[in-house]
Each structure stands twice: as C-alpha cells, then as structure tokens.
C-alpha positions, 0 to 999 in steps of 0.5 A: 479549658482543663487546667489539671486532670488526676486519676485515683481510685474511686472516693465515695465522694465521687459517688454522686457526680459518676452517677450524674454522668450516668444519668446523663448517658443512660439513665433518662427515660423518665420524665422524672428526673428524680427517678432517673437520678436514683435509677443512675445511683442504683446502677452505679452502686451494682456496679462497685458492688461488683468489681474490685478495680476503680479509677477515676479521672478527676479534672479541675477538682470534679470527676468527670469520668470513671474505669471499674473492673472485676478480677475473681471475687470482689475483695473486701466483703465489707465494701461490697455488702456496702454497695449492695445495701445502697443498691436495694435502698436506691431500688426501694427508693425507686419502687416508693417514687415511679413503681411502673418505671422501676418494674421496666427497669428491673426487667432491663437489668434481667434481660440484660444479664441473660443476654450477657451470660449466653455471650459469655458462654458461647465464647472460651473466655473465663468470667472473670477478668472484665472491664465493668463499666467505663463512662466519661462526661460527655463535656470532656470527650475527645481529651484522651480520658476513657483511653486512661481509665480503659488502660488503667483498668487493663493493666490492673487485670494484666498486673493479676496474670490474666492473659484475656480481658473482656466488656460487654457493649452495645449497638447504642454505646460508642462500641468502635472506641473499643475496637481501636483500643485493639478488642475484638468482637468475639459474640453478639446477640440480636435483640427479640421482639420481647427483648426490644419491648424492654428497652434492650439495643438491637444488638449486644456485644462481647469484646475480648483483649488479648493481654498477652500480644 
C-alpha cells in the first residue's frame, strides 16, 4: 500500500534506482546483469546529459519513477559535462566487461538516433521542446504516476512559451498512453531488415502535443 508519494526534481541520489528501473524496462539482454546495469546507467546518464527538466516521483521514500525533458540548450554546462563524463566511463566500463554486447548496443544507439532525426525531419516541428524520457517502475503502474511526471514535463515546456512538445516512442513501448494524454502520431519509421538486426522495434514513432488547445 502507498502511503506518500512526492515529486521533486532529480537528486543524483536517485541515480541508481532510475537506472534499476530502466534496467528492468529495457536494458536486459544480457545474461550479464552486471552489464545490463551499467548499460541502464549509461542510458540514463546521455539522458540527463541532455535535458534541463527533471522530475521524480518518489514514493514511501524510494524513486520509483522519473519525467526529463529538454527546452533549447541544457542549462548549466557544469551539470552536463557531468553527466556526459559518467557517460563515457559507464561505456568504458561496458567495453572492459562484455566488449560484443557493448558494440550491439552502440549500434542500437546510432541506429536509433538516425531514425529519430529522419522523423524529426519529416515533420515542422522544431527540435527542441522534447519530452526525453519518461520510466516508471512497473510495480506502481495504474497509481497515476507517469500521468504526473508526463504533466510536470509539459508544463514546464509550456511555462517556457513553446506552443508544440514532441517524444519519441516505439512499437515496444505502451505508445496508447501517449495518445490518451492528447499526442498525436505525426511520423513513423518501419524498421529495415539492417535495423532489425540491431535490436531496433518494428516501428518507431514521433508524437507531437499541441500546447496551445
């Protein structure tokens, strides 16, 4: 039973059980556990590098859920060189301990951002002003949680004056919760035989919110 669930920004506390959860989501290929933790890790560490929104829910005093997104260039260098060191030593890290497994992933990742930029380009939409990541444990779905830090998320890219949001989802990920928060489908990219031989979804997607309905 919850008992008291609080949202605040991201404490680098946090940082081990957001990436746990990630682990959890999409980060367990391995039969290493090992590596799919500082796989996770690294993830989440591009992530923060890149956005200058956080929010966490934190509930009976553990995170169990996390909202990040990214309006124009991240603010605070110092706090985004940060991340971005911990990035490389987690890849470091990665290539010492399961170097094939590494190599797939970094393949993913490139793969992953050519897909996104052809979506982004196809459509009008600016790049900036992007919800980045949004994971929440799977032992608290269905208590409202990624509704709050989807919100929280907006808002803040509301409260900046942009007028359309977007996110990047995929065919394995839960993209109808999206669509009841009012997104749109605007693009989607069907996975090659190349793509899918790196792990890539079938279909990749970008959803744009109008800020201003």
């Amino acid at each position: 039973m919850v008992s008291r669930v609080l949202y605040r920004p991201f404490d680098t506390e946090d940082f081990d059980a957001i990436a746990l959860i990630l682990q959890q989501l999409w980060h367990n290929n391995s039969d290493n556990d090992e590596y799919n933790r500082l796989e996770a890790a690294c993830d989440l560490a591009y992530c923060l590098s890149s956005s200058t929104f956080s929010q966490v829910a934190v509930i009976d005093g553990q995170a169990r859920g996390i909202a990040l997104a990214r309006a124009g260039q991240s603010s605070g260098a110092t706090v985004k060189e940060h991340w971005m060191d911990t990035e490389r030593a987690l890849l470091s890290q990665m290539r010492e301990l399961e170097p094939d497994a590494c190599a797939e992933y970094l393949s993913f990742v490139r793969a992953t951002i050519r897909t996104n930029n052809r979506l982004l380009e196809s459509s009008p939409l600016p790049h900036d002003n992007e919800v980045t990541l949004l994971a929440v444990d799977r032992d608290v779905h269905g208590l409202g949680v990624g509704s709050v830090l989807l919100d929280a998320a907006v808002s803040y890219l509301s409260s900046l004056g942009a007028t359309r949001a977007h996110l990047y989802t995929d065919s394995s990920c839960s993209w109808k919760f999206y669509e009841m928060h009012g997104f749109k489908r605007t693009a989607t990219h069907r996975a090659n035989r190349e793509e899918r031989r790196h792990d890539m979804p079938r279909e990749s997607f970008l959803y744009e919110l109008d800020l201003t309905a």
